[in-house]
N, C-alpha and C positions, 0 to 999 in steps of 0.2 A: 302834704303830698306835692309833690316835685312834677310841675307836667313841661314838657318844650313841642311846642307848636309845628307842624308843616308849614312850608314856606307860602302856601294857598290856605292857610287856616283848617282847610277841608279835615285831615287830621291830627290828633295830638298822644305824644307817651307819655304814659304815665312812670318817671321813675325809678317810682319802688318796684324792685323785685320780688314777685309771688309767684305762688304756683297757678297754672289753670284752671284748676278749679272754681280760683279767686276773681279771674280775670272780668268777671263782668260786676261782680258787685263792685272793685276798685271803679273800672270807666264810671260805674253810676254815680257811685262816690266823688268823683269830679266832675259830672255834672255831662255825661257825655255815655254814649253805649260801647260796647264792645264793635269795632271795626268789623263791618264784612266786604270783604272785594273781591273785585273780580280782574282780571284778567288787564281790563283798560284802567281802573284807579290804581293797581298798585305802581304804576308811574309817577302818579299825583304823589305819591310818598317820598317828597325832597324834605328835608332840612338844612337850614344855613348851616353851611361850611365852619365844622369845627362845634357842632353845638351839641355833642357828644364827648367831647375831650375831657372835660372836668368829670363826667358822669362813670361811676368804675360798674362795669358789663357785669350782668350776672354770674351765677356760677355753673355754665354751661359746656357743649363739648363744641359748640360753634364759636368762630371769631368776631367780635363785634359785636354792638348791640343787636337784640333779637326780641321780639315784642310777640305777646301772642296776639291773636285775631279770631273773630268767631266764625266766618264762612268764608271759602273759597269758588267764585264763581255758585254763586248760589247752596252749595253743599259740601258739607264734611263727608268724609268717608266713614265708613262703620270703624269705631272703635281709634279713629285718631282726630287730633286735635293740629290744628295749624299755627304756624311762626313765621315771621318774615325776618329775612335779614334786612335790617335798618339802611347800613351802610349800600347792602349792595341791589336790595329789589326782591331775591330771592325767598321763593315760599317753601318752604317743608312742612311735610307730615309730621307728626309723631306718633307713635302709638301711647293709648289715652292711659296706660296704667302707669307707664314710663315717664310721660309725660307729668302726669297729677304730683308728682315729685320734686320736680324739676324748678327753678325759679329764673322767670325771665320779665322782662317790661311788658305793660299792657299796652297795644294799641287801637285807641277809640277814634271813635267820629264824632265829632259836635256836634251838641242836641241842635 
């Protein structure tokens, strides 16, 4: 399993591409939980420049890597599931039946 680091440790992806549903037994599986943030940590989500290149993006409708995440500011909304864009900061919803389909990077926090 293939993880690269934040540039503060604070967080790390995991690689492989799965669906949400998977996303938290992968983090546990490397030794770390499913990410929750809020609002002021999804800043903390830098990585060195370029350490995405070699990595080929899931098979998604968004550009760039996309990792899931388990909470937003404290809470999910009913029935969707959240992703950040890697590259740019950005959170999106998904709706969770759309979503359980779908295959993108996990993003966890260090135990």
């Amino acid at each position: 399993m293939s993880t690269i680091a934040s540039t503060n440790g604070r967080f790390f992806v995991i690689t492989d591409c799965v669906p949400q549903v998977k996303a938290a037994a992968k983090a546990a599986a490397a030794g770390g939980t499913l990410a929750g943030l809020t609002t002021a940590t999804v800043a903390e989500i830098t990585f060195p420049e370029g350490a995405f290149a070699d990595v080929p993006a899931c098979g998604t409708r968004q550009a760039g890597p996309t990792a899931w995440f388990a909470t937003f500011n404290g809470g999910v909304r009913e029935g969707c599931v959240y992703a950040i864009d890697l590259t740019t900061g950005q959170v999106s919803t998904e709706n969770a039946n759309r979503a359980a389909a779908w295959t993108r990077f996990v993003l966890a926090a260090a135990a």
